[in-house]
C-alpha positions in Angstrom: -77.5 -71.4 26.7 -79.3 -68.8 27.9 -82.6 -69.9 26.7 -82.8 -72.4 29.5 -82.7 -69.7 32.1 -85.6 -68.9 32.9 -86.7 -72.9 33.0 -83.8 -73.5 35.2 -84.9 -70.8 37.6 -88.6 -71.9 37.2 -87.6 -75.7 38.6 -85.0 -74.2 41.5 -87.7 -71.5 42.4 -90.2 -74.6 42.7 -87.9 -77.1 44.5 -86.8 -74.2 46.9 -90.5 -73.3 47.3 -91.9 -76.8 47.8 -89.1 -77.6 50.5 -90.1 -74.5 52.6 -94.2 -74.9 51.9 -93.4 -78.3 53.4 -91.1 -77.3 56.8 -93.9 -74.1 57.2 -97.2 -76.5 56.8 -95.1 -78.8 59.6 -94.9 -76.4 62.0 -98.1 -75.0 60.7 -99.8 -78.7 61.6 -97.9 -78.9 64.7 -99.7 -75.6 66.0 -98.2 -72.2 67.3 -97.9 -74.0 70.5 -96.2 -77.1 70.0 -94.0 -75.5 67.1 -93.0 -72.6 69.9 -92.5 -75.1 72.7 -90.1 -77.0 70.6 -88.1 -74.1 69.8 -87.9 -73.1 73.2 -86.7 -76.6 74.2 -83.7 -75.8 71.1 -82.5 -72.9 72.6 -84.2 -70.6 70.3 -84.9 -67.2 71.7 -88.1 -65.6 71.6 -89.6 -68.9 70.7 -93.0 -67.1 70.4 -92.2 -65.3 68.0 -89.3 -67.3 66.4 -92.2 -69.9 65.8 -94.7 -67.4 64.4 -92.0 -65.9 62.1 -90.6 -69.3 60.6 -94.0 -70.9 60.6 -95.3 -68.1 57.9 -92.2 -66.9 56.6 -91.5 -70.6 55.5 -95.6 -71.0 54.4 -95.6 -67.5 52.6 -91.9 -67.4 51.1 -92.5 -70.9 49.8 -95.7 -69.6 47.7 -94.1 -66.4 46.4 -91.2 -68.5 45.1 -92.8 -70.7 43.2 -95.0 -67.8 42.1 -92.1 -65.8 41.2 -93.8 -62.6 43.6 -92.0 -60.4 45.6 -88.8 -62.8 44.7 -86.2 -60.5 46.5 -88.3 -59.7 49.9 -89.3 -63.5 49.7 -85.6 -64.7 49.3 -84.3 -62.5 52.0 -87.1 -63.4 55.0 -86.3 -67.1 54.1 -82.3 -66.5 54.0 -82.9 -64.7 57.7 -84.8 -67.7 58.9 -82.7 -70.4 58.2 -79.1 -68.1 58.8 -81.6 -67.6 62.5 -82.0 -71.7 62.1 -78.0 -72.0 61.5 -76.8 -69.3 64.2 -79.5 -70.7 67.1 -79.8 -74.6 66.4 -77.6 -76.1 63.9 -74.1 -74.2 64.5 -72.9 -76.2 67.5 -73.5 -79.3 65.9 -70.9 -79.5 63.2 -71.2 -78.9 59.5 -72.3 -82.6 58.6 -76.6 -82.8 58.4 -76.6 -86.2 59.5 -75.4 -84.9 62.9 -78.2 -82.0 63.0 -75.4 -79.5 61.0 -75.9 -76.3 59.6 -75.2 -78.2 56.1 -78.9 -78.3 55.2 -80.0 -74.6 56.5 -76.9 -73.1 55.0 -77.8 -74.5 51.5 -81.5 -73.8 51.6 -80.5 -70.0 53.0 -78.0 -69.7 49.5 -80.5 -71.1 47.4 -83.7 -68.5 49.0 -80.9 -65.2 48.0 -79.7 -66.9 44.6 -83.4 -67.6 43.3 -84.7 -64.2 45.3 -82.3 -62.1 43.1 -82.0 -63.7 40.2 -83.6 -62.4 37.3 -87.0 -64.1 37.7 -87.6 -65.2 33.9 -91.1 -64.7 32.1 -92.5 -67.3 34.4 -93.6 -65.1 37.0 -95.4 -62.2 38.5 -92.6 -60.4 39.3 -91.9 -60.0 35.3 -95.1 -58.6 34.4 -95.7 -56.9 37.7 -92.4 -55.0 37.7 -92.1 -54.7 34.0 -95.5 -52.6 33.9 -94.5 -50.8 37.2 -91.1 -49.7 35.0 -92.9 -48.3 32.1 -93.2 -44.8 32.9 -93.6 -41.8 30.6 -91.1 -41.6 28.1 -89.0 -38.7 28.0 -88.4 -36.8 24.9 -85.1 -34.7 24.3 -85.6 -32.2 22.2 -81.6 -32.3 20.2 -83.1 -29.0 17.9 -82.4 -26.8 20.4 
């Protein structure tokens, strides 16, 4: 079954990618200011930053999923963020999402490093990107000698 692979990855790469696009253009549409005063108000530290960081890691990382670009970096920045989501929010509240858990964050930050390092399919630019960056010069042994 390994010809449904690559559209398997495809859809989990675009449901992962929608669902950040969507938390990113949140905070995004909140501005820098409301989005870092709300995080400060959590307990988040830095909340400047932590609001910066989340905002475009969640906007950006969402993109290059679905695109297939950059999939490890892009997998790992969104597994930080929401491990950072799970460690400074959602930890002290139980597993359960209902009760603001770290159910939800924990299963976005598995999915970010499963999609992020799987093999990315033909469906993206990380095939053809990395797949010409790989060709290199053949090297020839000479077995005569």
């Amino acid at each position: 079954m390994t010809f449904l692979r690559t559209p398997a990855l495809l859809a989990a790469r675009i449901a992962l990618g929608f669902i950040f696009i969507m938390h990113g253009w949140q905070k995004f549409q909140n501005g820098h200011a409301a989005t870092a005063a709300g995080f400060e108000k959590m307990g988040v530290p830095n909340p400047d930053f932590s609001a910066f960081f989340a905002t475009w890691v969640e906007l950006l990382g969402g993109v290059a999923l679905i695109l297939g670009v950059l999939l490890p970096l892009a997998g790992t920045l969104l597994a930080i963020n929401m491990i950072g989501a799970l460690f400074t929010v959602h930890h002290k509240h139980g597993f359960w999402m209902p009760d603001t858990g770290y159910e939800y964050v924990l299963a976005l930050a598995a999915g970010a490093l499963a999609v992020g390092f799987a093999n990315s399919g033909v469906v993206s630019i990380d095939h053809y990107l990395f797949r010409r960056i790989g060709r290199g010069k053949e090297v020839v042994v000479d077995q005569n000698s």
